[in-house]
N, C-alpha and C positions, 0 to 999 in steps of 0.2 A: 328450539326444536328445528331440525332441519329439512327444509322442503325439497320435495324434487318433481320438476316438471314433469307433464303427461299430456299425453297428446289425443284429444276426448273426440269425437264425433257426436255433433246436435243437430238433430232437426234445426233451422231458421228460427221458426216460430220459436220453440221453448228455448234456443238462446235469448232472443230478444226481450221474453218473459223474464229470464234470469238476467237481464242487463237491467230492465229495468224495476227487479226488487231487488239488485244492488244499490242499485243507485238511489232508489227510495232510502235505504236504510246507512249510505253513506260507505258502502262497503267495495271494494274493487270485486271483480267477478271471481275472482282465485277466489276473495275471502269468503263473499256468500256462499259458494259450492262445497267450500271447506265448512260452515259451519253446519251447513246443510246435512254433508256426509256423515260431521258427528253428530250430530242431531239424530239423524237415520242408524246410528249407531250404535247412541245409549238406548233409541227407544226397542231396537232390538234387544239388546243385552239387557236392557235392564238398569236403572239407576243406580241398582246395589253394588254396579262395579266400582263407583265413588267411596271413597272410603271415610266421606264425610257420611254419609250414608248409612252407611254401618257404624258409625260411635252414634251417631241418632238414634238408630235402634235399640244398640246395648245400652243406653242411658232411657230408653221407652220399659224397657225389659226391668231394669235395677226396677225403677218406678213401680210399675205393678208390682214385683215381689214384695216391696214393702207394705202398699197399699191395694191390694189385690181390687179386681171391678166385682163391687156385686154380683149376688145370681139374679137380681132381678133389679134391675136398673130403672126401670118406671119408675119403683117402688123409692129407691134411691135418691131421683130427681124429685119427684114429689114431695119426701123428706126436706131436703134442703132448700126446697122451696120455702116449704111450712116455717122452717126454722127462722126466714128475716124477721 
């Protein structure tokens, strides 16, 4: 992937915060701010834009159609309790 420099404006303070949960976490300040922004990016968007995400689901989804969830799932857990 290719990067390209920017030229950001911080407060002092919240630099120095982010120098030092780089540097706790062994990270250069690019890289924390970078994970940071995607971070701030999936949680916006949403995880579903992964597309490991989505074969999770369509394989959650096959699953119930085969074995659908009861209408009453107490009842169910109870059941299989009983059964050991």
């Amino acid at each position: 992937m290719a990067s390209r420099k920017v030229l950001v404006s911080l407060d002092d303070r919240i630099l120095a915060r982010i120098d030092r949960a780089a540097t706790r976490r062994g990270l250069s300040r690019s890289a924390y701010i970078a994970r940071l922004a995607t971070t701030e990016n999936l949680n916006e968007r949403g995880l579903g834009v992964d597309s490991s995400v989505h074969k999770a689901l369509r394989s959650l989804d096959r699953l119930f159609r085969r074995k659908p969830v009861p209408t009453d799932a107490t009842a169910e857990i109870r059941r299989m309790r009983d059964e050991r």
